[in-house]
C-alpha positions, 0 to 999 in steps of 0.5 A, a space after each residue: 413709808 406709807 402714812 394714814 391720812 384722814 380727809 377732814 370733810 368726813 368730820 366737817 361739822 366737828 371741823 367747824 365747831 372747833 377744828 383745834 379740837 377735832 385734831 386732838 381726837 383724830 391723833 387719839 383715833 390713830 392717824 399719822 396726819 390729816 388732810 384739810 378741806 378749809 381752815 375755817 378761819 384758824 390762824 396758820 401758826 395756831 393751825 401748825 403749833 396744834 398739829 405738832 402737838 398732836 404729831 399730826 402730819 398734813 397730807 394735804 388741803 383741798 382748795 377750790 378752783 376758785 381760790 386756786 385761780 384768784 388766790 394762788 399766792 396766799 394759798 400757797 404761803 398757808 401751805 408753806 406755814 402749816 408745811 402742808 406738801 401737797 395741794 389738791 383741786 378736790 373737784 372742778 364745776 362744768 364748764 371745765 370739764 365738759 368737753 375735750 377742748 375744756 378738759 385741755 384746757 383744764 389741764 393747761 390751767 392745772 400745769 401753771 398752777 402746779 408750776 408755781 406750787 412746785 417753785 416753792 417745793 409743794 406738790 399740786 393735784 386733782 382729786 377724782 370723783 365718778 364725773 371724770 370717768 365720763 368718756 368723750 370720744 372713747 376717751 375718759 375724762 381723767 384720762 385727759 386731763 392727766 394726758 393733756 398736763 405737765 407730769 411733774 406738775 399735776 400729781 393725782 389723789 386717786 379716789 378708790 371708791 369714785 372709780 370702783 363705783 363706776 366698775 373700774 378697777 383701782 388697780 388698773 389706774 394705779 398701774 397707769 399712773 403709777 408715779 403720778 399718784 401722791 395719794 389714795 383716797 381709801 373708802 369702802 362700800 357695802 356692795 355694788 348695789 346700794 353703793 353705801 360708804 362703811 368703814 374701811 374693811 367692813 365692805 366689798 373693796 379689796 384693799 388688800 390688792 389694792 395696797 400691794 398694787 399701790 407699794 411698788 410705788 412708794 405712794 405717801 399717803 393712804 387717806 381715809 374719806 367717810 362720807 356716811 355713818 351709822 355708827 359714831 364718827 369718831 369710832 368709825 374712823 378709829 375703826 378705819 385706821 385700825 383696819 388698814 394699819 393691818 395690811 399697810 
């Protein structure tokens, strides 16, 4: 059964004040887990005995490349004591991805990496943003990277509002992809012209289709990113969640 996530970075100032606390208040606000963009420092024990508190499930973390590639070892144990299933490169700097060569690249890297999560039974995965839907001879830049890896190595965290602000279509790319897909990144917009992040279900995006192209795949989590607000934080991912618990 699908589950509704929210991708910590929309509270990332409440995070690093106190992200013990903020746990408390998106259990209140009705999510069924969270997806961490760093731990800032809390001790993974501390981390696992706040989410269980909260039953709280962890959708997954976001870890640089950085880390990824000088620090595999350590994140992958946090991982293990949080019992976090999925870990997700939430972007890549340049030189990885601007070229053919270096998308290959890239994704040769991302294989040993998600290699060495899947022995210890962790799923590993890339997030998009719009830069990847850049082409480079006819050829989209995600495209490669997915093309180019090891499919039960490198899962993919689609972003529906990354790919629907370039005019793609979430649900082609579900369809592609189909069981490459762990997770959908859900975030509305206002329109197609100011391209402002609302709540889930206030915008243009059409979740409704996009939930129902998402269910013959058994994709784990519906994750909720809020990059802007205009009301309060945390009555807005309150709203998000109430949202798409009516359609999922």
């Amino acid at each position: 059964m699908s589950k509704i996530g929210l991708q910590l970075y929309s509270l990332k100032e409440r995070c690093a004040e106190n992200l013990i606390g903020t746990l408390t208040d998106v259990a209140k606000a009705g999510y069924d887990g969270v997806e961490f963009a760093g731990y800032f420092g809390v001790p993974s024990k501390e981390l696992k005995k706040q989410l269980d508190a909260n039953q709280l499930q962890v959708a997954g973390s976001h870890v640089g490349i950085n880390e990824l590639e000088s620090n595999l070892d350590q994140v992958i144990q946090y991982s293990l004591e949080i019992e976090n299933p999925f870990i997700v490169c939430p972007g890549l700097p340049d030189h990885y991805r601007n070229s053919i060569d270096a998308y290959k690249k890239t994704a040769e890297l991302f294989s040993r990496i998600g290699e060495s999560c899947k022995r210890h039974g962790i799923s590993f995965g890339y997030h998009n943003h719009d830069i990847e839907l850049q082409t480079f001879d006819g050829h989209y830049g995600l495209d490669l990277l997915f093309s180019h890896s090891e499919a039960n190595h490198v899962q993919m965290e689609l972003d529906t509002y990354w790919l629907e602000v370039t005019g793609l279509k979430t649900i082609d790319w579900i369809n592609r992809y189909q069981n490459r897909i762990q997770a959908l990144h859900i975030k509305d917009m206002n329109n197609m012209t100011e391209k402002r992040n609302v709540e889930i279900g206030s915008g243009v995006m059409d979740f409704q289709s996009i939930v129902a192209a998402a269910r013959p795949y058994n994709i784990d989590w519906f994750i909720v990113e809020q990059e802007e607000f205009s009301i309060d934080q945390l009555e807005s991912i309150t709203k998000s969640a109430s949202y798409l618990k009516t359609i999922l």
